[in-house]
MIKOLZA-498612 format. One record per residue (C-alpha): residue number from 0; z, y, x. Coordinates in steps of 0.2 Angstrom, whole numbers, plus 5000, padded with zeros to 4 digits. Layout:
% residues N
REC NUM Z Y X
...
//
This chain:
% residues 117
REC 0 5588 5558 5547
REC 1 5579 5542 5540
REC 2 5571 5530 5553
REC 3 5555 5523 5548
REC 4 5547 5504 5552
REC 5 5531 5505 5551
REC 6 5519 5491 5549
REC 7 5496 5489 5547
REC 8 5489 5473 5545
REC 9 5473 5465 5540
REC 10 5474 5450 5526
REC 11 5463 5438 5522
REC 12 5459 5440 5503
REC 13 5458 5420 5503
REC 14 5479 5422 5509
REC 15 5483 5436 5498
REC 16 5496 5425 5488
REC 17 5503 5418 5502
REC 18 5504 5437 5507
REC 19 5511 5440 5494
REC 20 5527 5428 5493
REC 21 5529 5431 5511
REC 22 5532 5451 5505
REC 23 5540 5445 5492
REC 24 5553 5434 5504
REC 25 5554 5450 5513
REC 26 5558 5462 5503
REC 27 5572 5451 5500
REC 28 5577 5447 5515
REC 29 5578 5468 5521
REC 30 5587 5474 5505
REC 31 5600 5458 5508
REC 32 5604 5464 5526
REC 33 5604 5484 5521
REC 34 5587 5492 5523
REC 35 5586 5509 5511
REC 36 5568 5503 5504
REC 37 5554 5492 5507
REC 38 5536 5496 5504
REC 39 5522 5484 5505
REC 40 5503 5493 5500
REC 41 5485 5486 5499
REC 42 5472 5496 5505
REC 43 5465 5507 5489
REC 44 5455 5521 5496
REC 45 5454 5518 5515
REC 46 5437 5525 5519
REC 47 5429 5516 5537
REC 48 5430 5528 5551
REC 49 5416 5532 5564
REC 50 5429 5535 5574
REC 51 5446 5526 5569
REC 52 5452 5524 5555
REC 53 5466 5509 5546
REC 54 5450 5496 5548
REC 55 5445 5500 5564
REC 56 5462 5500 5570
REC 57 5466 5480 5562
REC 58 5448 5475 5566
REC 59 5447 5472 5549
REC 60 5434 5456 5543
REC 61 5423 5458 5529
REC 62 5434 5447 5517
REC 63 5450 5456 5522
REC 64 5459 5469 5515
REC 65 5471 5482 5523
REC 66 5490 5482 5520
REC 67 5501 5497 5523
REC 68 5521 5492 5524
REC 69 5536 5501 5529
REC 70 5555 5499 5529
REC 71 5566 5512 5528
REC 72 5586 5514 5536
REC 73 5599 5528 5538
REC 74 5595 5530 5556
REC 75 5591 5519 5571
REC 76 5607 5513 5573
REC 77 5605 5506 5556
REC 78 5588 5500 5558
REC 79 5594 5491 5572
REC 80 5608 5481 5565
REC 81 5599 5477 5550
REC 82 5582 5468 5562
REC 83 5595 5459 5570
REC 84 5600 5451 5555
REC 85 5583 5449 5547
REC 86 5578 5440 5566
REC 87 5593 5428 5562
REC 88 5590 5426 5544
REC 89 5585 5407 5541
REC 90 5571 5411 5529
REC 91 5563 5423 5542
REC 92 5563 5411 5555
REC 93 5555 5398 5546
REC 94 5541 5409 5543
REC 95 5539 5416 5561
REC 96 5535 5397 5566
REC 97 5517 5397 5558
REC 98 5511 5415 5558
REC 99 5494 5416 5554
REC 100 5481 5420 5565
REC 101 5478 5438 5558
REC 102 5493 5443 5561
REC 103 5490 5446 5579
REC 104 5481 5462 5573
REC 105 5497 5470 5568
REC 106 5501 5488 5572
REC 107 5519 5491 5571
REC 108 5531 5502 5578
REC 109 5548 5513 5572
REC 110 5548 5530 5572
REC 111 5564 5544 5568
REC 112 5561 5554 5555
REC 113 5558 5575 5557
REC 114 5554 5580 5538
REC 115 5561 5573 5524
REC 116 5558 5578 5507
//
């Protein structure tokens, strides 16, 4: 079955094109070293929760938006050898020197696959 990285993130609408060459570098990057698919999605119709919800769960700021991203591989394995070289890809590392601030309110996490359509 497919394995899944999963990732939720507040941006800054003030950063979006940043963002968005940032997504765009990675999309590259993960397609290059063999991900299935690569996904990046702004928030469209993400309700607030009372409880939780995506912007509870990024503490999202009033001039933020959500952003919903996933990777896909053949399995774990995969998914594993495939990180590795996108954590040694040049144009990544580059990029991991000046996060911004937001991104410390990142959720990810991978997760195996149980239904597939």
């Amino acid at each position: 079955m497919t394995y899944v990285d999963g990732f939720v993130l507040p941006v800054p609408k003030g950063e979006w094109e940043e963002y968005r060459k940032n997504a765009e570098l990675g999309k590259t990057v993960w397609m290059e070293h063999g991900a299935l698919s690569y996904v990046e999605a702004a928030a469209d119709d993400v309700p607030d929760g009372e409880v939780t919800s995506f912007p509870l769960a990024v503490k999202r700021e009033e001039n933020e938006t959500v952003v919903f991203s996933y990777v896909t591989y053949a399995s774990r394995e995969h998914r594993d050898e495939v990180m590795k070289k996108v954590m040694e890809d040049p144009r990544m590392k580059a990029g991991m020197d000046k996060m911004p601030a937001y991104m410390k309110r990142l959720i990810y996490g991978g997760f195996q696959v149980f239904v597939e359509a």
